[in-house]
GURO-613095 format. One record per residue (C-alpha): residue in three letters; z, y, x; residue number from 1. Coordinates in pm, 1 decimal. Each point is the difference from the previous one (the first is absolute). Example, Ala and Ser with C-alpha at 12.3 -4.5 7.8 and 13.67 -1.06 7.14 Angstrom:
BEGIN
<residuo = ala	Z = 780.0	Y = -450.0	X = 1230.0	num = 1>
<residuo = ser	Z = -66.0	Y = 344.0	X = 137.0	num = 2>
END
This chain:
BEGIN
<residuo = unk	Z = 17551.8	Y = 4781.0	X = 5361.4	num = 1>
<residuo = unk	Z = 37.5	Y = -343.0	X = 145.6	num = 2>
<residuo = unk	Z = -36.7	Y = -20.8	X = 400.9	num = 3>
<residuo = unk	Z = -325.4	Y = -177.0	X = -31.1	num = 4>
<residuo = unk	Z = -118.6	Y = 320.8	X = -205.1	num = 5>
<residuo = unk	Z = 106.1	Y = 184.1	X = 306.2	num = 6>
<residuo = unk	Z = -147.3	Y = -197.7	X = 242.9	num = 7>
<residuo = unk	Z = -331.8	Y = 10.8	X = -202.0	num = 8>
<residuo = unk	Z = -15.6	Y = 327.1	X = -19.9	num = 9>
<residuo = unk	Z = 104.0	Y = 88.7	X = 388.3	num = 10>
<residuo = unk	Z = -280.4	Y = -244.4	X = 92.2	num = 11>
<residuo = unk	Z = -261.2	Y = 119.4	X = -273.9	num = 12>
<residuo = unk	Z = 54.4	Y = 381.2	X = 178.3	num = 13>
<residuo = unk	Z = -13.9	Y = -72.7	X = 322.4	num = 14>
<residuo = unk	Z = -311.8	Y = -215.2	X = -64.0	num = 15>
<residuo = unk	Z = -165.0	Y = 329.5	X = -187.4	num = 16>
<residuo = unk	Z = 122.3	Y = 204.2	X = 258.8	num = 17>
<residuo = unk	Z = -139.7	Y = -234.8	X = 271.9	num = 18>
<residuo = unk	Z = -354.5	Y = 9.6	X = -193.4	num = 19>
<residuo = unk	Z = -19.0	Y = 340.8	X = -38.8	num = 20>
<residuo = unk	Z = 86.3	Y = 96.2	X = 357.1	num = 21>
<residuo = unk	Z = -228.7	Y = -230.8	X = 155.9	num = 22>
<residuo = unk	Z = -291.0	Y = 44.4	X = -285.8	num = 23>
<residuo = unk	Z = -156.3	Y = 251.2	X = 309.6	num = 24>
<residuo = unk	Z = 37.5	Y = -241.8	X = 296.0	num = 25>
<residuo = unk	Z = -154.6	Y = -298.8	X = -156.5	num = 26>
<residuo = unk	Z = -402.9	Y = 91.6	X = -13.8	num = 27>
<residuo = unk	Z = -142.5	Y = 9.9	X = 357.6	num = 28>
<residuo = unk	Z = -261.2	Y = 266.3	X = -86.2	num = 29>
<residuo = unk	Z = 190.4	Y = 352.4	X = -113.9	num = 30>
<residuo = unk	Z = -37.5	Y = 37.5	X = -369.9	num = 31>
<residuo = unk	Z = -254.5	Y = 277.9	X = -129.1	num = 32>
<residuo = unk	Z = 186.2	Y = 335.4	X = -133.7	num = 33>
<residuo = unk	Z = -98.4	Y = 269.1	X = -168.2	num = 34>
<residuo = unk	Z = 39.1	Y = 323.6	X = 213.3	num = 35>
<residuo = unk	Z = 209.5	Y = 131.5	X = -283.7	num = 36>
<residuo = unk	Z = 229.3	Y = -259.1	X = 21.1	num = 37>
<residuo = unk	Z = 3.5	Y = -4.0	X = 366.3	num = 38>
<residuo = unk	Z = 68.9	Y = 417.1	X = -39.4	num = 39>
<residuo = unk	Z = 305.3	Y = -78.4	X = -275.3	num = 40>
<residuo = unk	Z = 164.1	Y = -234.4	X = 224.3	num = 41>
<residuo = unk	Z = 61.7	Y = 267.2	X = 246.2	num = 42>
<residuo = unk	Z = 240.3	Y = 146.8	X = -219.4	num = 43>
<residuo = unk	Z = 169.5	Y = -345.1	X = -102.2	num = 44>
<residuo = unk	Z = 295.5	Y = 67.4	X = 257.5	num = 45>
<residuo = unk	Z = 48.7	Y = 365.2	X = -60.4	num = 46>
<residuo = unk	Z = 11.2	Y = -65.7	X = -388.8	num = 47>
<residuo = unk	Z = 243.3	Y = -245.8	X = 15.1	num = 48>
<residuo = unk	Z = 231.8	Y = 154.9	X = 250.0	num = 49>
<residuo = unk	Z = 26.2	Y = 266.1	X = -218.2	num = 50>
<residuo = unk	Z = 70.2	Y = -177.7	X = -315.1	num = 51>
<residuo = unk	Z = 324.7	Y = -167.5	X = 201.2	num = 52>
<residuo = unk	Z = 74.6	Y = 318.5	X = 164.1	num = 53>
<residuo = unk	Z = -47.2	Y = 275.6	X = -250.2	num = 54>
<residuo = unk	Z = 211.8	Y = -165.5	X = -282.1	num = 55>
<residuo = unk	Z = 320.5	Y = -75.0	X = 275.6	num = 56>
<residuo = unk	Z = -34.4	Y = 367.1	X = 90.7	num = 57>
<residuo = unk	Z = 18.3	Y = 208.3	X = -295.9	num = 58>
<residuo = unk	Z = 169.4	Y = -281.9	X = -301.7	num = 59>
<residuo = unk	Z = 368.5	Y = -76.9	X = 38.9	num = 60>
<residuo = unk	Z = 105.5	Y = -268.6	X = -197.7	num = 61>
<residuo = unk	Z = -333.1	Y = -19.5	X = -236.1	num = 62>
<residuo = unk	Z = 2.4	Y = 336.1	X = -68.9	num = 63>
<residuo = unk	Z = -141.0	Y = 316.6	X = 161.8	num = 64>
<residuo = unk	Z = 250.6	Y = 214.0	X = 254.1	num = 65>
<residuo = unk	Z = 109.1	Y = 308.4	X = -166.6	num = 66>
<residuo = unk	Z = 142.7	Y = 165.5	X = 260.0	num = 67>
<residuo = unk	Z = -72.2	Y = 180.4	X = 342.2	num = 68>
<residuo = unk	Z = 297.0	Y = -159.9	X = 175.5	num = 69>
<residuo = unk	Z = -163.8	Y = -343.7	X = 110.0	num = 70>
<residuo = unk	Z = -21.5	Y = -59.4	X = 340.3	num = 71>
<residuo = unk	Z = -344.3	Y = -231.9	X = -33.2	num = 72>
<residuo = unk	Z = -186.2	Y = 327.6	X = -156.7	num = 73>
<residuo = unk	Z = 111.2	Y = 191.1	X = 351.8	num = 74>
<residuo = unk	Z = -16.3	Y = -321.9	X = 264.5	num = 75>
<residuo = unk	Z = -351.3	Y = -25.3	X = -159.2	num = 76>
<residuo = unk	Z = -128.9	Y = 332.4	X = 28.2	num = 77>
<residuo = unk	Z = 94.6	Y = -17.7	X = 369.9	num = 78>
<residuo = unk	Z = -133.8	Y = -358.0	X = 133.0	num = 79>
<residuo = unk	Z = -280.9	Y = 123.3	X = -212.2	num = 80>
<residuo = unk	Z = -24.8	Y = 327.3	X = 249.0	num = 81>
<residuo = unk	Z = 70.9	Y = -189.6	X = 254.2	num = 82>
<residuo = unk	Z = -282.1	Y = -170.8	X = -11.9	num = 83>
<residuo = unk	Z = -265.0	Y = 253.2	X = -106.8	num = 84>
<residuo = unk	Z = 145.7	Y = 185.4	X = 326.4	num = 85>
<residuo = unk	Z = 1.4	Y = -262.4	X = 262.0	num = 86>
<residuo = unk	Z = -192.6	Y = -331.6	X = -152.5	num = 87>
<residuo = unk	Z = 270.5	Y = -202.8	X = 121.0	num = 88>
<residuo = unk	Z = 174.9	Y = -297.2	X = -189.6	num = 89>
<residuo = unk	Z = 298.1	Y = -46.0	X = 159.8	num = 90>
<residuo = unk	Z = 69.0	Y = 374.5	X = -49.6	num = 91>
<residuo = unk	Z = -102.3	Y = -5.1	X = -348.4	num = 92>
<residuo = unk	Z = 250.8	Y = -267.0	X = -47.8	num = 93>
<residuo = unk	Z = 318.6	Y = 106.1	X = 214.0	num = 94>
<residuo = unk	Z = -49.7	Y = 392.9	X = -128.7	num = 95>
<residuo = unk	Z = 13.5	Y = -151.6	X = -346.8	num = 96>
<residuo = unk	Z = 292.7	Y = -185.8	X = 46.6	num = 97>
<residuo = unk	Z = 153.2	Y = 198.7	X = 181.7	num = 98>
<residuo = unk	Z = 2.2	Y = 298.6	X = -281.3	num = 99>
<residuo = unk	Z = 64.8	Y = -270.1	X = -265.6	num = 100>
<residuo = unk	Z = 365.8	Y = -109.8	X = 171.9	num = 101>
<residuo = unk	Z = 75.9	Y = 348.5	X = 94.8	num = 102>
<residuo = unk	Z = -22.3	Y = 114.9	X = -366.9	num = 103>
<residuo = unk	Z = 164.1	Y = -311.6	X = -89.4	num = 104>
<residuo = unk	Z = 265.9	Y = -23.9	X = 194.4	num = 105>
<residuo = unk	Z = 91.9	Y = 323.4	X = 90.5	num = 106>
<residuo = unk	Z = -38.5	Y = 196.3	X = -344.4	num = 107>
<residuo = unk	Z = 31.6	Y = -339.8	X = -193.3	num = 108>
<residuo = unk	Z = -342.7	Y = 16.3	X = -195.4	num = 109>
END
């Protein structure tokens, strides 16, 4: 590709991007939505957290895990606990983390 390809296409994506991300903010009245829509969109963020976290949690190198010794299964398990147990983020986090570099640095998962 020749840079003014490149440049094209950097400004052609941040102009979609741009669009798309201000396509809400432009009308001064709030658009009409269905209540179904309105319902589905509740579960937007959820769904797509767990389509980036699911996949880094149990696939190692584009395949599934096949064994029990991975530290992510266990630091997992734990912030997920964690948080059932106290509704706290900053536990969730530092309780997973803190199994996941015990079990990798001290038994070298």
């Amino acid at each position: 590709m020749s840079s003014w390809e490149i440049v094209l296409g950097i400004v052609g994506m941040g102009l979609i991007t741009l669009l798309t991300r201000c396509f809400f903010l432009l009308p001064k009245n709030e658009l009409p939505m269905p209540d179904w829509a309105k319902q589905g969109l509740r579960y937007a963020p959820l769904a797509a957290l767990a389509a980036v976290i699911v996949p880094e949690i149990v696939m190692s190198h584009g395949e599934l895990i096949s064994t029990w010794k991975d530290a992510r299964l266990y630091a997992t398990a734990v912030g997920t606990a964690w948080f059932f147990w106290r509704r706290d983020i900053l536990g969730t986090i530092l309780s997973g983390t803190a199994v996941m570099l015990a079990l990798r640095i001290g038994l070298g998962w």
